[in-house]
C-alpha positions in Angstrom: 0.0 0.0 0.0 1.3 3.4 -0.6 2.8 5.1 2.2 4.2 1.6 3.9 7.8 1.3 4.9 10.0 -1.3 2.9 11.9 -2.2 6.2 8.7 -2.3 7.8 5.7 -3.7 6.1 2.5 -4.1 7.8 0.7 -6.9 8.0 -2.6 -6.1 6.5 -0.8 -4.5 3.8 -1.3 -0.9 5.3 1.2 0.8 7.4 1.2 2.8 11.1 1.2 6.5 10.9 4.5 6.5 12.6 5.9 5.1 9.3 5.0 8.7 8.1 7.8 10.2 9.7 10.7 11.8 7.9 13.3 8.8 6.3 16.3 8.9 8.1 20.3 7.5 7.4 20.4 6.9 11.0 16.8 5.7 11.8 15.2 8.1 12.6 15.4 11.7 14.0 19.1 13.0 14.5 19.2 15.3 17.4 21.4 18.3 16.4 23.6 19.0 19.2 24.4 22.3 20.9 27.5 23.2 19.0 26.7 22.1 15.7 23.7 24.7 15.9 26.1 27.2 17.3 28.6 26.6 14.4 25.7 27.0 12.2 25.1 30.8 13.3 28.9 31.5 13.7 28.8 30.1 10.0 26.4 33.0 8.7 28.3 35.3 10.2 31.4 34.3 7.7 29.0 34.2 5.1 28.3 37.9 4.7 24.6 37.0 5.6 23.4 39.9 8.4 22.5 39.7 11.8 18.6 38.9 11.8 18.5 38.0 8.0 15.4 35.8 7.9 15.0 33.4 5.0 11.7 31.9 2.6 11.8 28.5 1.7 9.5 27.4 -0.8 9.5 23.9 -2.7 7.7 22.8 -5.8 6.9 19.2 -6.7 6.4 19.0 -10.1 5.5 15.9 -12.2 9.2 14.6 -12.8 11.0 15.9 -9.5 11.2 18.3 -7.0 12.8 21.6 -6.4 13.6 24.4 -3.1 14.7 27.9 -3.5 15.4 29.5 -0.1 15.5 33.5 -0.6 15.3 36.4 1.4 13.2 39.3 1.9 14.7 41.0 -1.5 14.3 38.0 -3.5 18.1 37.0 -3.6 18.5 33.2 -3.9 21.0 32.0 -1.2 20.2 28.4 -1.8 18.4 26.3 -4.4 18.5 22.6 -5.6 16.4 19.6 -7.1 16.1 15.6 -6.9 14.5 13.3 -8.9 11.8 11.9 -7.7 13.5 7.9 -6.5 12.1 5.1 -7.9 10.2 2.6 -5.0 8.0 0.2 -6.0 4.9 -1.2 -4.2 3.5 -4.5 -6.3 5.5 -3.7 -9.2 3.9 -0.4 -9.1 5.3 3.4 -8.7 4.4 4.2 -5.1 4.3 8.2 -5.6 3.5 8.3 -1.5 6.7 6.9 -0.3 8.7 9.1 -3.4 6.9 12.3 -2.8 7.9 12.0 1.3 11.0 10.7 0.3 11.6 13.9 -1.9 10.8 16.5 0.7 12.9 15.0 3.6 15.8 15.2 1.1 15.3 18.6 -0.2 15.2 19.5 3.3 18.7 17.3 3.8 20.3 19.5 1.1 19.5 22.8 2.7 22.8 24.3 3.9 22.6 23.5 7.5 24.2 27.0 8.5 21.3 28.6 6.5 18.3 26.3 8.6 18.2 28.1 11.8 17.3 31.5 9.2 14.1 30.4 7.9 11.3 31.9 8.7 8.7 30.6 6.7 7.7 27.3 4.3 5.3 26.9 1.2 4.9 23.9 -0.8 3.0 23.7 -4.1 2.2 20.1 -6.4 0.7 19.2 -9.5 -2.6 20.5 -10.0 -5.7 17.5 -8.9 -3.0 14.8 -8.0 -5.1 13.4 -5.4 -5.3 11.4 -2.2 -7.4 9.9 0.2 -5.7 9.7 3.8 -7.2 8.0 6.8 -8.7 11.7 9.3 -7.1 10.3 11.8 -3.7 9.1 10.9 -2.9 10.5 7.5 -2.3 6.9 6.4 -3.0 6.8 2.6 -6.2 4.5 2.0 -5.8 4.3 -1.6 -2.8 5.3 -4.1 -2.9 8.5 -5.5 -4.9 9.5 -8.5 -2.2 11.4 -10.7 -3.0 14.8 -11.9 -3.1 13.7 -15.7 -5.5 10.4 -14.3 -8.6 10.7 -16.2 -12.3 8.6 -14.1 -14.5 8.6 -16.8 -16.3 6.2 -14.9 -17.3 8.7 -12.2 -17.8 11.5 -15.2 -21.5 10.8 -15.3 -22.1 11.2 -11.5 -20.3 14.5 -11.3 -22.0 16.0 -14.5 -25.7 15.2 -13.0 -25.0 17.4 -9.8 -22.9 19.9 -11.2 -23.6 23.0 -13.3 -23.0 22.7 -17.0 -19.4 23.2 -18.2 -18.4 23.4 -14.4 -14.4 22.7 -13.9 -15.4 19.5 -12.3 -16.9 18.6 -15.5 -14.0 16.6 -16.6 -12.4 12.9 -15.9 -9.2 14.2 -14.7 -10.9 16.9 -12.1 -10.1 16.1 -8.3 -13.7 15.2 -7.9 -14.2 13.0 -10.2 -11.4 11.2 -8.7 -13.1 11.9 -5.6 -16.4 9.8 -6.8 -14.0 7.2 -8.1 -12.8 6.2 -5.3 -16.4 6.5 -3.4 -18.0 4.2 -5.8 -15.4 1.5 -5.0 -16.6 -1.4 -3.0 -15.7 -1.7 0.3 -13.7 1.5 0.5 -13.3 3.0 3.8 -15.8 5.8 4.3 -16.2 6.7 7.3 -12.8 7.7 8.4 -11.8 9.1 4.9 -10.2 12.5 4.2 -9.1 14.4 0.8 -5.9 15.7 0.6 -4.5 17.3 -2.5 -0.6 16.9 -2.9 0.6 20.2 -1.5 -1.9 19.7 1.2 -0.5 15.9 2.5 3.4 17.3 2.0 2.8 20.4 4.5 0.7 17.7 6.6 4.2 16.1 7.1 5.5 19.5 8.7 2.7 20.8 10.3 0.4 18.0 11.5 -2.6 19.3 11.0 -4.9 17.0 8.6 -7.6 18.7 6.2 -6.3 22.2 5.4 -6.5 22.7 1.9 -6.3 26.2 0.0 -9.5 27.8 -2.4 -7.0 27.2 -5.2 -6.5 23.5 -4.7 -9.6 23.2 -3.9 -10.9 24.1 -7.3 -11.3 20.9 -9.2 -13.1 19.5 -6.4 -15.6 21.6 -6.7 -14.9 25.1 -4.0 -16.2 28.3 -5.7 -13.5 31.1 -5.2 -15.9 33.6 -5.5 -18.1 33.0 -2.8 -15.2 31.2 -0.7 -17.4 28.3 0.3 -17.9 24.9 -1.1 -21.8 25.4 -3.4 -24.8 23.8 -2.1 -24.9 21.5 -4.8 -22.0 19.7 -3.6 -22.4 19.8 -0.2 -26.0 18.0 -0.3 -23.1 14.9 -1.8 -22.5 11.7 1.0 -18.9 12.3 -0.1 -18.8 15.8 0.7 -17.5 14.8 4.1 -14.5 14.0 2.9 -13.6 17.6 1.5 -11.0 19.6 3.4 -11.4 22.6 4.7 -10.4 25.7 2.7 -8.6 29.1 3.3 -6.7 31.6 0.9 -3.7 30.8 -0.5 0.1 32.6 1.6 -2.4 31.7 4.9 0.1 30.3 7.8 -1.1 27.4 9.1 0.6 27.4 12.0 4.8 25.8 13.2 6.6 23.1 12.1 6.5 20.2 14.2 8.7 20.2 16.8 10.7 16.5 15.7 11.3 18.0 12.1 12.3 21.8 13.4 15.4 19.8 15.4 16.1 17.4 13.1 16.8 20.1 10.8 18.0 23.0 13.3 15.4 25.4 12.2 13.7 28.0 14.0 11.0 27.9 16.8 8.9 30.1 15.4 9.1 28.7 11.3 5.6 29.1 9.8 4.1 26.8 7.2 2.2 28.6 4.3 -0.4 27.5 2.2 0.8 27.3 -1.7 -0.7 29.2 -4.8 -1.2 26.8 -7.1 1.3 27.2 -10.6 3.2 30.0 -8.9 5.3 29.9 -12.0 2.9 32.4 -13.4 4.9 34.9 -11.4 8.2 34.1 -12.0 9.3 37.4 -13.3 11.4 40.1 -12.6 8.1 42.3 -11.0 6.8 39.0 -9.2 6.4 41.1 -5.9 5.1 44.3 -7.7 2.6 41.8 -8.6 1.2 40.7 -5.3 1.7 43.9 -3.9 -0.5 45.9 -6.9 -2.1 43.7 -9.2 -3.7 46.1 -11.3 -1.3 45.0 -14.7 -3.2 43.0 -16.2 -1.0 42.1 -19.0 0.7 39.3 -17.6 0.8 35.7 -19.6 3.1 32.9 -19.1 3.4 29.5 -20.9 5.4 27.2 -18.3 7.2 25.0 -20.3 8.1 22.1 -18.0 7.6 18.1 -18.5 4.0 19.5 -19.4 3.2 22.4 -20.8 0.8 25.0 -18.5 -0.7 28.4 -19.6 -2.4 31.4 -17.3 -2.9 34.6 -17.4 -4.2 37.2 -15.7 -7.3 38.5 -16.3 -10.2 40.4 -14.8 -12.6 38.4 -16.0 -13.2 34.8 -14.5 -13.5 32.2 -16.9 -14.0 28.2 -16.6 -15.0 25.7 -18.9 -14.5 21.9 -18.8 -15.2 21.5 -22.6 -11.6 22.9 -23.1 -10.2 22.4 -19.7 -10.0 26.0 -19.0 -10.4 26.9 -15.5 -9.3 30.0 -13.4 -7.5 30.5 -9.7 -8.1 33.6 -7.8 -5.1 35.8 -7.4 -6.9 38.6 -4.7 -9.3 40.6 -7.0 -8.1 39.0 -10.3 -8.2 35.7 -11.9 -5.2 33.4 -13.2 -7.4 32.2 -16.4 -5.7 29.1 -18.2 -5.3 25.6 -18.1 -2.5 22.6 -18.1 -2.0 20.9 -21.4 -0.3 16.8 -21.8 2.0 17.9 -24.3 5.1 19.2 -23.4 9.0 18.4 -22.6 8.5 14.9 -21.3 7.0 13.8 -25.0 11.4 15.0 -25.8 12.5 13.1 -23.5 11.1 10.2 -25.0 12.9 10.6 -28.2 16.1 12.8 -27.4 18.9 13.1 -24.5 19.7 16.4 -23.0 22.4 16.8 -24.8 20.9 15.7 -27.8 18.7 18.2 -27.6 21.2 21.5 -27.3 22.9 19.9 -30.3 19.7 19.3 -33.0 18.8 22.7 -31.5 21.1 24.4 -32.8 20.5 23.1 -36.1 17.0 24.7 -36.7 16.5 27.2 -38.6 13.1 29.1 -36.4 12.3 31.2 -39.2 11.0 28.4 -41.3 7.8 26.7 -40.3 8.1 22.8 -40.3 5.4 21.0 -42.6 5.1 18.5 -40.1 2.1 18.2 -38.5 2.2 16.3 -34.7 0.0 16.4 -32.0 2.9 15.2 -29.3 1.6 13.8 -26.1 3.2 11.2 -24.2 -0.1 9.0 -24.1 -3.9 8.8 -24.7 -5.7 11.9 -23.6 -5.5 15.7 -23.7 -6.7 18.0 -21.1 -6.4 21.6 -22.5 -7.2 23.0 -25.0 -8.8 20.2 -26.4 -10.6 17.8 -23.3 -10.5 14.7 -25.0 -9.5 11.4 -22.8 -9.2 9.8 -26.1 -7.4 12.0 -28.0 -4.4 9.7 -29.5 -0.9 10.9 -30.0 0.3 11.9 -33.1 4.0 12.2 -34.0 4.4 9.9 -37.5 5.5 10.4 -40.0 9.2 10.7 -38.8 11.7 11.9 -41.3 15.5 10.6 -41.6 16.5 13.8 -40.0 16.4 14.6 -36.3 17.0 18.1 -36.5 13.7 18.1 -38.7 11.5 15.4 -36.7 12.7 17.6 -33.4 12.3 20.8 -35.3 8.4 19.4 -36.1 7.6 18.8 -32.7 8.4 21.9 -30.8 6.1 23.6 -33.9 3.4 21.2 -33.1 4.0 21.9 -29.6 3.8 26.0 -30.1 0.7 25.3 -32.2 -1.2 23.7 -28.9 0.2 27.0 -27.3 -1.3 29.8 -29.9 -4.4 27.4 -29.7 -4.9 27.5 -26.3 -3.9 31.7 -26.6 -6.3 32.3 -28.8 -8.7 30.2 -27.0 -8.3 31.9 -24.3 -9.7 35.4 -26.3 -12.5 33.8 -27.3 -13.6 33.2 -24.2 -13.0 36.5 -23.1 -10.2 36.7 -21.0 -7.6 39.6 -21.2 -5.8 40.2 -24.6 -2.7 38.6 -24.4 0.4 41.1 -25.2 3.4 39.3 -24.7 4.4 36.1 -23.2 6.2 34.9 -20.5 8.2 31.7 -20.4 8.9 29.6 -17.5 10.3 26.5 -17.0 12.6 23.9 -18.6 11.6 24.8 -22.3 12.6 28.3 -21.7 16.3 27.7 -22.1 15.4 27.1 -25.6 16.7 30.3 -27.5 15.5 28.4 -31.0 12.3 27.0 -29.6 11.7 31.0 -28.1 11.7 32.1 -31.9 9.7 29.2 -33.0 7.0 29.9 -31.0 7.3 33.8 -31.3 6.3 33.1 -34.7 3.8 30.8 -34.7 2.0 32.8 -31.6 2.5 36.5 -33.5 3.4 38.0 -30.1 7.0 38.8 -28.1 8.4 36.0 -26.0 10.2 36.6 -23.4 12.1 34.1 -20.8 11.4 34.5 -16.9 14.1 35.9 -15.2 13.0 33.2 -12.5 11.9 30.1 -14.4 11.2 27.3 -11.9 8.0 27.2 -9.6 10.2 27.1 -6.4 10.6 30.7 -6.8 7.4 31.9 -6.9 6.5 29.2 -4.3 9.6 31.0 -2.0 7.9 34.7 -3.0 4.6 33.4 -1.4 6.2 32.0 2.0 7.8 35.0 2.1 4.4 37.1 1.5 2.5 34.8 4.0 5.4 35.2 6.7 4.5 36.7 9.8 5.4 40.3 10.0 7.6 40.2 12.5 9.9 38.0 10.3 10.8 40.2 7.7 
């Protein structure tokens, strides 16, 4: 079962909530002694970092790995880094419970130690509907989890005959459909069941408290943003009793627990803040002239990651599950977009790194390819076409990589202008230029590619990776006296 120790498997196939604990070298917790913490400070003080210099750590967990940028109050990075997400197996299956925990206890294991006892504040963000159902009382997972890119079309026609037309949870891949799912299963444990999204269960791990979830997460479950409360149509549901409960987004939560602040000599007063989902929206240069005065409403950017992920900011709120558009609440705005399957893990399956800087540099941007692709790693699209069934297309291959690589990132710039000009149809904000984040970004021949095929200046974030902007918003939901 996911979340079960390998060393210690449970009988019944489930495992103790003490098996939830941080993985350790040594066992368990390592008590940091008095003069290592000591040499920690005396260690800042070499380092040029001021008396009272309070830190932001923020970690994303994104579909292939995770990633923490630790920053302070200016938005100078003093420490960043990433690990892949490890491979343990449960049946012969990817158990994404045990990897995910695995993850965050070793991104906080990388943090340099002299830096620890300096942060003040921690925000976590995942992938958007990844999924879980925890026991209320333990945290224990009762089921794996439903991937963010997992389509239910079995629990589609449930959903659709309670909800409004076109809602967001109108689609397989929404949390709540996932949600129903797992209700309709036989035998599954109802009564003590809790939702958790991602983000949600990870900060669990630091702060203890079980079913806190943010109105952003809490989206594709079914929370209207608007009226900050979960709509009468879903609350008359037996499985609403499962649904977290929901503040805003850069909310603390309350302290880290006590085991995890001295196992990894941080502060007594550390804060844990809830995420904004796709904070890469705001990984630019003006990110905090952005939360501060959101009145630009000009802002686009196309995160270019293993998937590829599109928001803007608009002032009008639009969401439609026919296309899988669907919009967060940024204070009195809206983050209008949606998260496409196409993207640079479909690269991956055909090129190395390296092969990829190389064939790069061999296309010419200003010619459009004739190939025609529609590159997705598997069956199903979710924006800006919702189609579960959509197959991939990426045949025929020429004899030359430069122009089979050169045809993809095209195809993969056409999903973008689609899901652009999308976007205007609906009636959200005109797009004026574009802002890239993310792996993709790097791409100085893919950049001209797709300023061509989208008509419109591209631009890379000076901050591309979500950990950033995930940093930015511990830092904004930090109590004051931290700063």
């Amino acid at each position: 079962m996911a979340g079960c120790s390998l060393s210690h498997p449970s009988k019944n196939g489930r495992c103790s909530s003490r098996m939830l604990l941080a993985p350790r070298k040594d066992k368990l917790y390592k008590i940091v002694s008095k003069p290592r913490l000591i040499m920690a400070l005396a260690s800042n003080e070499e380092g040029g970092i001021r008396a009272g210099e309070r830190l932001y750590l923020g970690m994303d967990f994104g579909t292939s790995g995770a990633r923490y940028a630790l920053i302070d109050k200016q938005g100078t990075i003093h420490s960043e880094g990433k690990r892949e997400y490890p491979v343990l197996m449960n049946e012969e299956k990817m158990d994404w419970v045990r990897s995910w925990r695995a993850a965050l206890f070793s991104l906080l294991e990388d943090i340099p130690i002299h830096l620890c006892p300096l942060v003040a504040s921690i925000s976590i963000d995942g992938t958007s509907a990844t999924t879980l159902i925890v026991d209320s009382n333990t945290g224990e997972p009762l089921w794996r989890p439903f991937l963010y890119n997992e389509s239910c079309p079995d629990a589609l026609p449930t959903v659709k005959s309670v909800a409004p037309a076109n809602h967001t949870v109108c689609s397989g891949s929404s949390t709540l459909c996932k949600l129903v799912s797992w209700w309709n299963i036989e035998g599954s444990n109802k009564k003590s069941a809790l939702l958790l999204h991602q983000a949600d269960w990870l900060l669990w791990l630091l702060h203890g408290k079980l079913g806190v979830s943010d109105y952003n997460n809490a989206l594709k479950v079914g929370y209207d943003p608007a009226s900050d409360s979960y709509p009468s149509w879903l609350r008359s549901q037996p499985y609403s009793q499962l649904l977290p409960s929901v503040i805003a987004p850069g909310t603390s939560i309350g302290n880290l627990k006590e085991e995890i602040r001295t196992q990894f000599v941080f502060s007594s007063a550390i804060s844990l803040v809830l995420p904004l989902h796709l904070v890469s929206f705001f990984n630019l240069a003006n990110f905090k002239t952005a939360f501060d005065d959101l009145q630009n409403t000009s802002l686009q950017v196309t995160s270019l990651g293993s998937t590829l992920a599109i928001k803007l900011l608009s002032t009008t709120r639009i969401d439609d599950a026919r296309f899988g558009v669907y919009s967060h609440r940024l204070d009195d705005k809206w983050l209008v977009g949606g998260a496409s399957n196409t993207g640079g893990a479909v690269l991956k399956q055909f090129f190395t790194d390296d092969q990829l800087l190389k064939l790069s540099e061999q296309i010419n941007p200003m010619e459009a390819s004739p190939l025609d692709y529609y590159p997705l790693k598997a069956v199903g699209e979710r924006f800006p076409v919702a189609d579960p069934n959509l197959v991939p297309r990426l045949h025929p291959r020429p004899e030359s990589d430069v122009e089979y690589l050169h045809g993809i990132l095209e195809s993969i710039a056409r999903i973008e202008a689609k899901a652009y000009n999308l976007l205007k149809d609906l009636g959200a904000t005109q797009v004026e230029e574009v802002f890239t984040a993310g792996g993709g970004a790097k791409n100085e021949k893919w950049t001209k590619i797709r300023e061509r095929v989208l008509g419109l200046p591209v631009s890379r974030a000076m901050q591309t990776e979500a950990a950033y902007g995930a940093a930015l918003l511990a830092l904004k939901g930090a109590p004051h006296d931290s700063y």
